[in-house]
N, C-alpha and C positions, 0 to 999 in steps of 0.2 A: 493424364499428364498435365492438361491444363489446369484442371482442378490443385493437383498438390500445388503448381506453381500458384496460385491464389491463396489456396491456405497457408503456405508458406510464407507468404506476404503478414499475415495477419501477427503472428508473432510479434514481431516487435512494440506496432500498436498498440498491442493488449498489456506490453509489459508497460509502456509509457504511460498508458491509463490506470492501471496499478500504482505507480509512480508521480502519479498528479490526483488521484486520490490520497494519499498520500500525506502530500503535500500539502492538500484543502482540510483532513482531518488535523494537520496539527496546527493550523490557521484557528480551527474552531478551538481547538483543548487550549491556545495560548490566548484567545478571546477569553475564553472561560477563566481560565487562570487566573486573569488579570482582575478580576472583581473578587480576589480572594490577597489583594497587594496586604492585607492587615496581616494577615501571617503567612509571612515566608516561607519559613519553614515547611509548612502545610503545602503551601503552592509548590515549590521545586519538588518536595517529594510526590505529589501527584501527579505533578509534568513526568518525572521521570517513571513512574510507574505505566500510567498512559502509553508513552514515548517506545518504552519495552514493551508492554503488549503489540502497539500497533507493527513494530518491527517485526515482531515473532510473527505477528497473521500475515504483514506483507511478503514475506520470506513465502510462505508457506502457500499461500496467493498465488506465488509469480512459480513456484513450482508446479504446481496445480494446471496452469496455462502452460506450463512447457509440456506438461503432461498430455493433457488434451489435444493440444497441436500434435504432439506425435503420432498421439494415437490416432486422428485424423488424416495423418497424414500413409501411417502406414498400410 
């Protein structure tokens, strides 16, 4: 009992840190980006391509950790 209430602690933190990688990843892709200012074109559509992957893997991430928590827990 004590245990789950510990692991059960853990969830959220992990979704946060999901969520602040994240955030650090698109810090880098808009670094990057930005040395690419001669074409636009080029640049937004790479941001947006980026932008949709990293969603798709964060989704799929922060499922992964709901998952584990459960399964940890049950």
């Amino acid at each position: 009992a004590i245990v789950k209430k510990q692991i059960s602690r853990l969830k959220e933190p992990s979704l946060k840190c999901v969520d602040q990688v994240v955030m650090e990843l698109s810090n880098v892709v808009r670094t990057c980006t930005d040395k690419m200012a001669r074409y636009p074109r080029l640049r937004e559509e790479t941001e947006s391509i980026i932008a949709h992957y990293v969603r798709q893997r964060e989704q799929m991430c922060k499922e992964q950790i709901v998952l584990l928590n459960d399964c940890e827990l049950a």
